[in-house]
GUZA-572043 format. One record per residue (C-alpha): chain; x, y, z. Coordinates in nm, 4 decimals. Example, Ala and Ser with C-alpha at 12.3 -4.5 7.8 and 13.67 -1.06 7.14 Angstrom:
2
[zalo "A", [1.2300, -0.4500, 0.7800]]
[zalo "A", [1.3670, -0.1060, 0.7140]]
// end
This chain:
325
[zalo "A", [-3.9123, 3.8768, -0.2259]]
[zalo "A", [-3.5819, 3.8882, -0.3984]]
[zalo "A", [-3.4253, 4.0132, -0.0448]]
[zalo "A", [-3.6078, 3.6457, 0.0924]]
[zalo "A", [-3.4590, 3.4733, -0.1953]]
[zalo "A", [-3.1218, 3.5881, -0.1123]]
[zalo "A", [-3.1560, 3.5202, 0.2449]]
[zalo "A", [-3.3209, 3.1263, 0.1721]]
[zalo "A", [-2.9940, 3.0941, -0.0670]]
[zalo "A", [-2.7359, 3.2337, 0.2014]]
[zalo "A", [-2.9374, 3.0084, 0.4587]]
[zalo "A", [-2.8605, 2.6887, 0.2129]]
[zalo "A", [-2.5137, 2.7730, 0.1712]]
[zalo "A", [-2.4293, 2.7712, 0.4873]]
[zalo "A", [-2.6360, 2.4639, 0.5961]]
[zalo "A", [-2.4645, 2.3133, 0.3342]]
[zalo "A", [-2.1399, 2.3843, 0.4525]]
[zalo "A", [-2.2151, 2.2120, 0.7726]]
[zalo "A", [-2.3466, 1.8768, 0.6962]]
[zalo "A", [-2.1409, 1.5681, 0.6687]]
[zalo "A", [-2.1235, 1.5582, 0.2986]]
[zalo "A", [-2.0787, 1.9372, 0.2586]]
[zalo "A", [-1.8353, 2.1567, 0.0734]]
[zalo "A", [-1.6004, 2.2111, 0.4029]]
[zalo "A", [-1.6052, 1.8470, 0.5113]]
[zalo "A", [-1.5709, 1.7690, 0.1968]]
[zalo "A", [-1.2350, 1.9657, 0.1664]]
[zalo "A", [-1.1501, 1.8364, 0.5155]]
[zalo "A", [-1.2038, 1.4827, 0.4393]]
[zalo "A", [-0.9685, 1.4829, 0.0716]]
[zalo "A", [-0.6921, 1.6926, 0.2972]]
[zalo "A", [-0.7218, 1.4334, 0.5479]]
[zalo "A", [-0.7114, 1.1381, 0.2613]]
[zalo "A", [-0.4752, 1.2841, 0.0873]]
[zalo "A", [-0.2104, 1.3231, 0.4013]]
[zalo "A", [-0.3130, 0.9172, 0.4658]]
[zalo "A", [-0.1914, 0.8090, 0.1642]]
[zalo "A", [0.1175, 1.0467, 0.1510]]
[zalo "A", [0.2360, 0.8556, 0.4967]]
[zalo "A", [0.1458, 0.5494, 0.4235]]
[zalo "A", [0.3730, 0.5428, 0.0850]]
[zalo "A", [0.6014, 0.7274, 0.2826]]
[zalo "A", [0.6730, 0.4521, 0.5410]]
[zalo "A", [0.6469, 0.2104, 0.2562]]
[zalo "A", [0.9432, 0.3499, 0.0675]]
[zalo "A", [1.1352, 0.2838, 0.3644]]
[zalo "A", [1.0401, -0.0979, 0.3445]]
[zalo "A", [1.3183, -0.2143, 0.0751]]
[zalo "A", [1.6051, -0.0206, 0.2375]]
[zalo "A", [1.4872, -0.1581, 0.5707]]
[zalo "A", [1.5190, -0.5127, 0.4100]]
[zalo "A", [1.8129, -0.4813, 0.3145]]
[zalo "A", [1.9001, -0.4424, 0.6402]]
[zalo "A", [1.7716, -0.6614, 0.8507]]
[zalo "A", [1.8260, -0.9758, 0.5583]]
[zalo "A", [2.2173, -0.9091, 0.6500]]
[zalo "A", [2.1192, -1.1289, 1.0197]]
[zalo "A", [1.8485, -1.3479, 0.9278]]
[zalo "A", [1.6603, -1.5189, 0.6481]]
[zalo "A", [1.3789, -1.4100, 0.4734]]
[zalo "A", [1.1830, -1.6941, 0.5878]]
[zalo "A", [1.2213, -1.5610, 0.9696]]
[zalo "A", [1.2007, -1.1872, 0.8499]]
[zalo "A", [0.8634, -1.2479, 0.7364]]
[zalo "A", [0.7281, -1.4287, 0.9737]]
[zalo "A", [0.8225, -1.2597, 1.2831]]
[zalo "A", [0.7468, -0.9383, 1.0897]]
[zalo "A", [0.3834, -1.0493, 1.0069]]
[zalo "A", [0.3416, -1.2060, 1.3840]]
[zalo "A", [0.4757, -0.8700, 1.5860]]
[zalo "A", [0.2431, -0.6763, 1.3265]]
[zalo "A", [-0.0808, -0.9580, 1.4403]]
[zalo "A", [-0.0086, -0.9222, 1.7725]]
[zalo "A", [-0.0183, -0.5390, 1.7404]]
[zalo "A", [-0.3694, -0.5487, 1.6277]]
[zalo "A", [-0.4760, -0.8064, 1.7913]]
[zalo "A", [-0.7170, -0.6467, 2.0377]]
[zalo "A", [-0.9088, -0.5219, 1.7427]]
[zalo "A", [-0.9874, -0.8743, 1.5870]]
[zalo "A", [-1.3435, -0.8651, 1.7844]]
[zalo "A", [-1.6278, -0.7779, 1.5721]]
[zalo "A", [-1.8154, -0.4781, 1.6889]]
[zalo "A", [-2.2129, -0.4307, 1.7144]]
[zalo "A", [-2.2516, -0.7874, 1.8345]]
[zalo "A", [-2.1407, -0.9633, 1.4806]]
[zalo "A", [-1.9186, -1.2884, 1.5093]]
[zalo "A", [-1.6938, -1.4035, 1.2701]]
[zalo "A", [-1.8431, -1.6994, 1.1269]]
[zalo "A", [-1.6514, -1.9518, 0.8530]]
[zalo "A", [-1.6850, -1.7884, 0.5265]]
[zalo "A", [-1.5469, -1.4375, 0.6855]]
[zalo "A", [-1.2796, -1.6521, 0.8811]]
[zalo "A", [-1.1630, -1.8107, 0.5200]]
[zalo "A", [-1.1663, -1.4538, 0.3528]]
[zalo "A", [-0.9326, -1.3312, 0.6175]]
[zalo "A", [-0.7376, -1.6097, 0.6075]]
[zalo "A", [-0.6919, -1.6428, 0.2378]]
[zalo "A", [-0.6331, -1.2477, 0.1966]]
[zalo "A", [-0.3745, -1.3101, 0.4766]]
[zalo "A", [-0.1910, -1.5714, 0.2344]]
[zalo "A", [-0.2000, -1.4062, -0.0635]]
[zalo "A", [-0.1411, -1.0700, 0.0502]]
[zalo "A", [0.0999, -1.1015, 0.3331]]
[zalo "A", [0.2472, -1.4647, 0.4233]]
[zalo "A", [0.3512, -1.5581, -0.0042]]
[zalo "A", [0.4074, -1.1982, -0.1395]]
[zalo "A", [0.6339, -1.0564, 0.1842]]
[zalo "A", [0.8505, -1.3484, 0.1666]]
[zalo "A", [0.8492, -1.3443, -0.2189]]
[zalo "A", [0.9729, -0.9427, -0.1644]]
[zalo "A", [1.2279, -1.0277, 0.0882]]
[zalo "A", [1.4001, -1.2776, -0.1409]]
[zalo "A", [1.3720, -1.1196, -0.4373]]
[zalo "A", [1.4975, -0.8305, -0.2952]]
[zalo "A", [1.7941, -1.0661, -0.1493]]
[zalo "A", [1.8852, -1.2094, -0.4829]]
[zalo "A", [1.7809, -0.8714, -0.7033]]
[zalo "A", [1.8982, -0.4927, -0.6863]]
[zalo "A", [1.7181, -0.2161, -0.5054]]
[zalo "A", [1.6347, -0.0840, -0.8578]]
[zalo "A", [1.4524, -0.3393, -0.9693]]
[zalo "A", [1.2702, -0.3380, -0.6278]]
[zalo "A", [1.1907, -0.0085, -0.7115]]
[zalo "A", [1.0637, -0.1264, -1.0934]]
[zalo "A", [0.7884, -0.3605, -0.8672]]
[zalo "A", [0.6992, -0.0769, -0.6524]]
[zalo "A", [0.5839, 0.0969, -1.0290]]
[zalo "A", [0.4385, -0.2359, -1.1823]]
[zalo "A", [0.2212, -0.3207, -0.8618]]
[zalo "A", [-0.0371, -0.0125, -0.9028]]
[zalo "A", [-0.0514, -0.0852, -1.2545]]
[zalo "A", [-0.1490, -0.4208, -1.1989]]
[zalo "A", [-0.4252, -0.3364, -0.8973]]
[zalo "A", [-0.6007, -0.0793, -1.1440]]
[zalo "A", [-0.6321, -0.3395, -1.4137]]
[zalo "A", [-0.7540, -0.5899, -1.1478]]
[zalo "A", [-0.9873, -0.3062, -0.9819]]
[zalo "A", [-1.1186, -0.2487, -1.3313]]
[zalo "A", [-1.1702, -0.6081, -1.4064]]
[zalo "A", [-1.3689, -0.7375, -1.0347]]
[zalo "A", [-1.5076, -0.3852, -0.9166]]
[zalo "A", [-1.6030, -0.2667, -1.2317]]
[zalo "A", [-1.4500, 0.0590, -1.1894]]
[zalo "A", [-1.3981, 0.2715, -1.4994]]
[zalo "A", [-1.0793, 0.4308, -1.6368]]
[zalo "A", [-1.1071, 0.7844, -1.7807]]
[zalo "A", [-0.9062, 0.8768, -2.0858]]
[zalo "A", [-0.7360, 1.0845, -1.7571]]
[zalo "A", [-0.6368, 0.8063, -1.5599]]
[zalo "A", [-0.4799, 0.6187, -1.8170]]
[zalo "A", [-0.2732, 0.9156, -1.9512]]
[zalo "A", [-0.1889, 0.9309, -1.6023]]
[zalo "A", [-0.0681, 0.5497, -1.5925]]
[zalo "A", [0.1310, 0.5819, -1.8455]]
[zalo "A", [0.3012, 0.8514, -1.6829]]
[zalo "A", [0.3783, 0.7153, -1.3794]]
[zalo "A", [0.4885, 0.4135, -1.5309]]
[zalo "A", [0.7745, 0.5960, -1.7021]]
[zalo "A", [0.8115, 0.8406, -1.4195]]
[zalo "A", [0.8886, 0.5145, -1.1768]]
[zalo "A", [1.0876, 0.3663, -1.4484]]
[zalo "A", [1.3166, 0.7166, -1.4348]]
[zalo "A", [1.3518, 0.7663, -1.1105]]
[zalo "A", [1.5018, 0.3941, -1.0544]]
[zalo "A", [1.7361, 0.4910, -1.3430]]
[zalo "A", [1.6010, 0.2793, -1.6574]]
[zalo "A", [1.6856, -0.0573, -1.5159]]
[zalo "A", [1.5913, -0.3686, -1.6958]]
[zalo "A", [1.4583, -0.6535, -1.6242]]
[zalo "A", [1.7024, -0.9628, -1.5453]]
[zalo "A", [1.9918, -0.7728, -1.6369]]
[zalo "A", [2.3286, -0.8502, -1.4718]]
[zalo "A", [2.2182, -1.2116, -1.3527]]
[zalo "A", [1.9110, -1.0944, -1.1324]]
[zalo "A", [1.6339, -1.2692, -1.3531]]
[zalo "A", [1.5278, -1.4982, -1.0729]]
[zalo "A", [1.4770, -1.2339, -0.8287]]
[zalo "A", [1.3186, -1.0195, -1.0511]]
[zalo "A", [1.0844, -1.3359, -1.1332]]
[zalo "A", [0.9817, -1.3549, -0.7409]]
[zalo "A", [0.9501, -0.9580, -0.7470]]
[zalo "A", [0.6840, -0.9817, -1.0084]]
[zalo "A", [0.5086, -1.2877, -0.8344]]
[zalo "A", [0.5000, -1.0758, -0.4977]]
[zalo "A", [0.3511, -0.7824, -0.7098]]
[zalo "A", [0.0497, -1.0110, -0.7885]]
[zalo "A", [-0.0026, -1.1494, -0.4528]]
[zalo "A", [-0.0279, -0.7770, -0.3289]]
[zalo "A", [-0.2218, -0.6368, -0.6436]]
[zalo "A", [-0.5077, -0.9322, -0.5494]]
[zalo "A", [-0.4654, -0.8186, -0.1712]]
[zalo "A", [-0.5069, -0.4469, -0.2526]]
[zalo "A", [-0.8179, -0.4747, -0.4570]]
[zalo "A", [-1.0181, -0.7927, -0.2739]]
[zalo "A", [-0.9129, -0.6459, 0.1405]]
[zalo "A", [-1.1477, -0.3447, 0.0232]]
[zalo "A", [-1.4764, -0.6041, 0.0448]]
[zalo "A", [-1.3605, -0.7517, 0.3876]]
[zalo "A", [-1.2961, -0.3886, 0.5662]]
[zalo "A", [-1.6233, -0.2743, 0.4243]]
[zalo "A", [-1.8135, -0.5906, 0.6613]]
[zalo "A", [-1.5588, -0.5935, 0.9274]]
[zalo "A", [-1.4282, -0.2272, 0.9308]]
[zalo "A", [-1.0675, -0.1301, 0.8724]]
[zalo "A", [-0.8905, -0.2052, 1.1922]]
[zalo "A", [-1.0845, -0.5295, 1.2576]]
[zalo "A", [-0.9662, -0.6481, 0.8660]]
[zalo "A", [-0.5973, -0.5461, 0.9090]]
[zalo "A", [-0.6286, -0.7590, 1.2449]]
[zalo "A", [-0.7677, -1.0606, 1.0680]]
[zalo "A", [-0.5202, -1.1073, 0.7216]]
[zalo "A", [-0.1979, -1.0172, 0.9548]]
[zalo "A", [-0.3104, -1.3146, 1.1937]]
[zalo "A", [-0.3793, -1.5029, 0.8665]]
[zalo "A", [-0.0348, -1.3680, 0.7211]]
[zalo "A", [0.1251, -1.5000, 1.0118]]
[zalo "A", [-0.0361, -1.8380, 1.0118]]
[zalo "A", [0.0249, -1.9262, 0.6694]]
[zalo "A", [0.4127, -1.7684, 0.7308]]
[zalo "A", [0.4898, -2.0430, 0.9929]]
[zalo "A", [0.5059, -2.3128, 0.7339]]
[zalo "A", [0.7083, -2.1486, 0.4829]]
[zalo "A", [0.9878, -2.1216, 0.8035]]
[zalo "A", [0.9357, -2.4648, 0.8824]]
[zalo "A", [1.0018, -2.5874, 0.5615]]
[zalo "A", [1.3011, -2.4104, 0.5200]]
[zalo "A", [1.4906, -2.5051, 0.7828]]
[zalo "A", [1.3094, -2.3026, 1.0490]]
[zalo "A", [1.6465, -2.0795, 1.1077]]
[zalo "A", [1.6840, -1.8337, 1.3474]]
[zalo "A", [1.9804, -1.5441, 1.3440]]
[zalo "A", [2.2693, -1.6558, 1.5791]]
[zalo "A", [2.3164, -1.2844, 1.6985]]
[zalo "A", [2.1476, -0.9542, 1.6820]]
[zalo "A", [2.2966, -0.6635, 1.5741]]
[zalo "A", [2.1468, -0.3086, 1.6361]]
[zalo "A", [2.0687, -0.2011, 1.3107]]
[zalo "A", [1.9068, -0.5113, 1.1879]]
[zalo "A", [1.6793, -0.5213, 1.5378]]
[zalo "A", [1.5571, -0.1511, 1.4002]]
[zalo "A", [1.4981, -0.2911, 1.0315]]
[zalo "A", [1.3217, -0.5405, 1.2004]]
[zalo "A", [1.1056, -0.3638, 1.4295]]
[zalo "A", [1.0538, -0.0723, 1.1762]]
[zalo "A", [0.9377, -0.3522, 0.9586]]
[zalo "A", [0.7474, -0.5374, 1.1527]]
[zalo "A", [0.4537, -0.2040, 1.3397]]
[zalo "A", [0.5317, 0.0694, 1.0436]]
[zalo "A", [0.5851, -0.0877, 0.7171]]
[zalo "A", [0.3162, -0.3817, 0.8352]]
[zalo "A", [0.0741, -0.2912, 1.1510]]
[zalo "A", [0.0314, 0.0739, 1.0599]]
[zalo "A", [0.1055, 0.1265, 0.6827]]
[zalo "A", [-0.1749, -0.1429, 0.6104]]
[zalo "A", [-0.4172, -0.0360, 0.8519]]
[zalo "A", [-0.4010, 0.3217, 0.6268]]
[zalo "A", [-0.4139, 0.1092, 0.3895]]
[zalo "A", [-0.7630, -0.0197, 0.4559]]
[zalo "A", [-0.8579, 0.2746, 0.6156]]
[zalo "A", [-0.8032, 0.4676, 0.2238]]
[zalo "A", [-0.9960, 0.1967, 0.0810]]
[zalo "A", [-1.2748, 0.2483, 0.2033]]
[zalo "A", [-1.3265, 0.6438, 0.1058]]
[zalo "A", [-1.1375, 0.6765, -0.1914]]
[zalo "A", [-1.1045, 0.5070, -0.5153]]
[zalo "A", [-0.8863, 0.1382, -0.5098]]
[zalo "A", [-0.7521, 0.2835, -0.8955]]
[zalo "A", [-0.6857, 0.5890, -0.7087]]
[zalo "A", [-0.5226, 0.4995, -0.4183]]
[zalo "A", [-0.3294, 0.2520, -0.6421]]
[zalo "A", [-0.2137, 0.5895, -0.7900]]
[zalo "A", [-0.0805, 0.7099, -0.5195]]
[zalo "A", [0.1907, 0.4521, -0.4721]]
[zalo "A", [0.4031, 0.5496, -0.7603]]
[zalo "A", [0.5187, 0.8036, -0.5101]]
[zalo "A", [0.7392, 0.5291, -0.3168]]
[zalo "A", [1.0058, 0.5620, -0.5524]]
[zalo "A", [1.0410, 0.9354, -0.5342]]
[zalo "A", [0.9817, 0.9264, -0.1694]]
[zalo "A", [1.2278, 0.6302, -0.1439]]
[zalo "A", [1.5416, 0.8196, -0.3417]]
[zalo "A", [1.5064, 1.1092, -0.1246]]
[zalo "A", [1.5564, 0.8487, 0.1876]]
[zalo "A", [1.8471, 0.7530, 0.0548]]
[zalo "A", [1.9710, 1.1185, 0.0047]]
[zalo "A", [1.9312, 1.2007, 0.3629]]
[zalo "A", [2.0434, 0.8771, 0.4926]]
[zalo "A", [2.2887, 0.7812, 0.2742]]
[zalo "A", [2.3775, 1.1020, 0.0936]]
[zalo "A", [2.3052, 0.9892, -0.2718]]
[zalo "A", [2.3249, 1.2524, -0.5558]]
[zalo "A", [2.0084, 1.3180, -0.7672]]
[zalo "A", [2.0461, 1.2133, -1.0948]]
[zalo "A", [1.8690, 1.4009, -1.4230]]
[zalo "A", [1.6685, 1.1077, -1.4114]]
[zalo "A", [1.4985, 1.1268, -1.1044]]
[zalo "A", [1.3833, 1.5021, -1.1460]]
[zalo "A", [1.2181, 1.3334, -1.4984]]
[zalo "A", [1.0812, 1.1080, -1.3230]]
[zalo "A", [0.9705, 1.2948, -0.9970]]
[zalo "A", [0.7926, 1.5714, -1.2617]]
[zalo "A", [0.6056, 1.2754, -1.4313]]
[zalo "A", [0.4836, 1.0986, -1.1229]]
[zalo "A", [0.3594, 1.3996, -0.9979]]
[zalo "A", [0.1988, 1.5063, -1.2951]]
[zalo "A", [0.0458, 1.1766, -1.2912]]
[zalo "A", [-0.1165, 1.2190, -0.9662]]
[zalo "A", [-0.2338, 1.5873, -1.1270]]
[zalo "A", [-0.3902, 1.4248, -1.4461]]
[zalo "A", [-0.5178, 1.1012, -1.2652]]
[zalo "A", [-0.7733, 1.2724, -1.0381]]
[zalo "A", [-1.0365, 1.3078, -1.2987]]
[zalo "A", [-1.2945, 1.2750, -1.0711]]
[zalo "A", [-1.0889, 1.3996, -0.7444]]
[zalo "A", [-1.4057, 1.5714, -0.6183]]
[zalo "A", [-1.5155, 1.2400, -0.4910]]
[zalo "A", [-1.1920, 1.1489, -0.2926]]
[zalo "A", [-1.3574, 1.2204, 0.0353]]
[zalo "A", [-1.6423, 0.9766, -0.0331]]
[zalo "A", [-1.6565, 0.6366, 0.0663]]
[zalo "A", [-1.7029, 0.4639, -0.2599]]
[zalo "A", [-1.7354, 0.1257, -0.1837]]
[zalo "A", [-2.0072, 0.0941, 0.1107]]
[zalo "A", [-2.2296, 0.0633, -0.2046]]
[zalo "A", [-2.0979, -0.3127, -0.2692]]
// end
């Protein structure tokens, strides 16, 4: 009997181990999550150096929306629906109003700021934006902060803050850039908790599709209004900021984006992003040669303690969390 027993539990185990929500595709799935949201905050901490860049040939106005139209028409074969659903007006308006406020308003808001602001204060909004999607996460999706995850906030928060140096806000004559960086952060705080509802009708691909070709819509105007300029020559480097712009840090980086969304955790993921500065400064080091400061190591030990203490409930990571709503 006990031999049985043994056998029934060994059977179990291993049955276990094979299903779709068992321990080894479990472990897959938060290996697989967790290497998603490493590149997508990698190619993301490329984003302000890569602005910097290409703003040196054209204006921000034209920078966003050719970057937000090649990144549409990259996705644009997946903008059909799937399992013979149509888009229908209330879906079209949800797409088109995530498009606005997550895209056309907060990447031209970025690219100016960044214009009239210092890349250290860019790096500043990179820390303040996940700290303003948790809060909003916690508010509209009810999801609950752990004494963990807030330790872990406050963490990353100085960690960020370190690793750009201890800048402060408006100092040296920046305060109006700084003002548009912190507008932009709330555009894309809104985006990254309220895309999670459309990808979970639409699916991932098929939502990226849909706000880019809203981004780009609602960009058009903002050119148009300005002047509708166009750059009177093209220079090599700023044709790579541009393109590196337009399919990483847009097509691809948000259609991990949504892809994370849907499995893990919108506080979570949110985590995650106060690795952009760290990853950023060590761009610079290989590109550009910079010496670490003191400051950065601080700040590189706290964010990644942060991501340590933050994953209270880290067992879960491979779980899609929101197919409930």
């Amino acid at each position: 009997m006990v031999a049985m027993t043994k056998l029934t539990e060994s059977y179990e185990t291993a049955h276990r181990e094979n299903l779709p929500g068992g321990t080894s595709t479990s472990v897959t799935n938060k290996t697989r999550n967790i290497g998603i949201l490493v590149a997508m905050n990698l190619i993301w901490a490329g984003t302000y150096p890569a602005t910097s860049l290409a703003l040196r040939g054209m204006t921000p106005e034209f920078l966003t929306m050719v970057r937000l139209g090649v990144g549409a028409l990259a996705f644009l074969p997946f903008l059909r629906l799937t399992r013979g659903k149509l888009w229908d007006v209330k879906l079209g308006l949800l797409a088109l109003g995530l498009g606005i406020v997550g895209f056309s308003i907060p990447v031209y808001l970025q690219s100016l700021g960044l214009f009239l602001s210092t890349p250290a204060l860019a790096a500043i909004s990179i820390a303040l934006e996940p700290l303003v999607t948790m809060v909003i996460a916690a508010m509209w999706l009810q999801e609950v902060f752990g004494r963990g995850r807030k330790w872990a906030l406050v963490m990353a928060v100085v960690g960020a803050w370190a690793v750009a140096g201890f800048p402060t806000l408006g100092h040296a004559g920046y305060a109006y850039g700084d003002l548009l960086l912190l507008v932009a952060i709330g555009c894309f705080a809104v985006y990254n908790v309220f895309s999670a509802r459309l990808s979970q009708v639409v699916g991932s691909s098929t939502a990226t599709a849909a706000t880019l070709l809203g981004g780009f819509i609602g960009s058009v105007p903002i050119w148009l209004a300005t002047g509708a300029r166009t750059p009177h020559t093209w220079i090599h480097g700023e044709l790579w900021a541009l393109l590196y712009l337009s399919i990483l840090a847009t097509a691809l980086a948000y259609f991990l984006w949504m892809f994370s969304v849907r499995r893990v955790p919108v506080s979570l993921v949110a985590l995650f992003l106060y690795l952009q500065p760290v990853l950023g400064v060590l761009l610079s080091v290989i590109i550009t040669h910079t010496q670490l400061s003191f400051s950065f190591f601080v700040g590189a030990l706290l964010i990644l303690g942060a991501l340590f203490v933050g994953q209270e409930r880290f067992g879960r990571i491979g779980e899609q969390p929101l197919e409930k709503g």
